[in-house]
N, C-alpha and C positions, 0 to 999 in steps of 0.2 A: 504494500500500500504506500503511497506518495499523499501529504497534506501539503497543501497551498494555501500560504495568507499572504493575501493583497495589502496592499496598504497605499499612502497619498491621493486616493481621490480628492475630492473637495469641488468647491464653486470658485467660477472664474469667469472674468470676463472676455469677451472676444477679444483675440488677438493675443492674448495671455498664455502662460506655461504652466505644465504641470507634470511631475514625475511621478509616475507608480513604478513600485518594486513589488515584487514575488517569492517568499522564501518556500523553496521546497525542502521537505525532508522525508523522513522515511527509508523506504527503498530505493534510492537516487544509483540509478546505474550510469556506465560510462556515456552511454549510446541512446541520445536521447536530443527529441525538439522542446522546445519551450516556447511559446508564445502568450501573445494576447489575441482579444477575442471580446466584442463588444454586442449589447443589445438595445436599440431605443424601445421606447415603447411602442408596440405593434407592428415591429420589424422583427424578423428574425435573426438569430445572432450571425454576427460574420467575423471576417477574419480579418486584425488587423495588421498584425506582424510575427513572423515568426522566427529562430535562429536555433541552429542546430548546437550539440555541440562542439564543432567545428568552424562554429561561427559564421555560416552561411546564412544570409538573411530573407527574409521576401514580405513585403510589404503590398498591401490594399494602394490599388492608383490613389483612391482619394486619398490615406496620409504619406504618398511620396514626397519626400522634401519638406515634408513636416513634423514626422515622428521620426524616433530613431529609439530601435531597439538593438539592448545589450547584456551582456549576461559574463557574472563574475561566478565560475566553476564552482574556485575553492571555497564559495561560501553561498552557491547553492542557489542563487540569487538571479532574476531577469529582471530586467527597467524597462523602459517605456519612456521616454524622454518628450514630450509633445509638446511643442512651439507653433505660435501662430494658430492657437485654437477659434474653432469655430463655432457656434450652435448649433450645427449637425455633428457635431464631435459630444452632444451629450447622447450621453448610454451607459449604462453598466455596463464596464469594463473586467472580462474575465481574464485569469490567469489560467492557461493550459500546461500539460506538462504530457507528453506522447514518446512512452518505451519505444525507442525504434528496436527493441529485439522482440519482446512481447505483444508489442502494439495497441499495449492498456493503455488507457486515454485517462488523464484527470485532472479534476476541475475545481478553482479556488471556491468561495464564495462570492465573490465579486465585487466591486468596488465602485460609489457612484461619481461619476464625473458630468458637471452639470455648467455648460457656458453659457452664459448670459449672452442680452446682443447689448 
């Protein structure tokens, strides 16, 4: 089993920043993605970024060049770095964590981030 806690959401106004981190722990193997993962209300959740262990990234068109995700190993940890926030950037913001050897999928409880106009 892997637990995920989100943390830094908050309110903000457009044009503003905001960092969310994710500490996993548990059963944290070598071989694994990490990402986030957003849902507004009456939208389904989607993908906003995601990075390997290897450090390979992939990002949602809408926050290219605007979010930057990264992830510190030794301490189990992905961020979510979001600048130049929008209104359509509020959503609940999850933390995913995806065994690449087992393929067990798991999920923070989620974190609200909420931009003003």
């Amino acid at each position: 089993q892997v637990q995920l806690v989100e943390s830094g959401g908050g309110l903000v106004q457009a044009g503003g920043s905001l960092r969310l981190s994710c500490l996993a722990s548990g059963s944290i193997f070598r071989l694994n993605t990490m990402g986030w993962y957003r849902q507004a209300p009456g939208k389904q959740r989607e993908l906003v970024a995601t990075i390997s262990n290897y450090g390979r990234t992939n990002y949602a068109d809408s926050v290219l060049g605007r979010f930057t995700i990264s992830r510190d190993n030794a301490k189990n940890t992905v961020y979510l770095q979001m600048n130049s926030l929008k209104p359509e950037d509020t959503a609940v913001y999850y933390c995913n964590y995806w065994d690449t050897v087992t393929t067990r999928n798991y999920w923070g409880q989620g974190t609200q981030v909420t931009v003003s106009s």
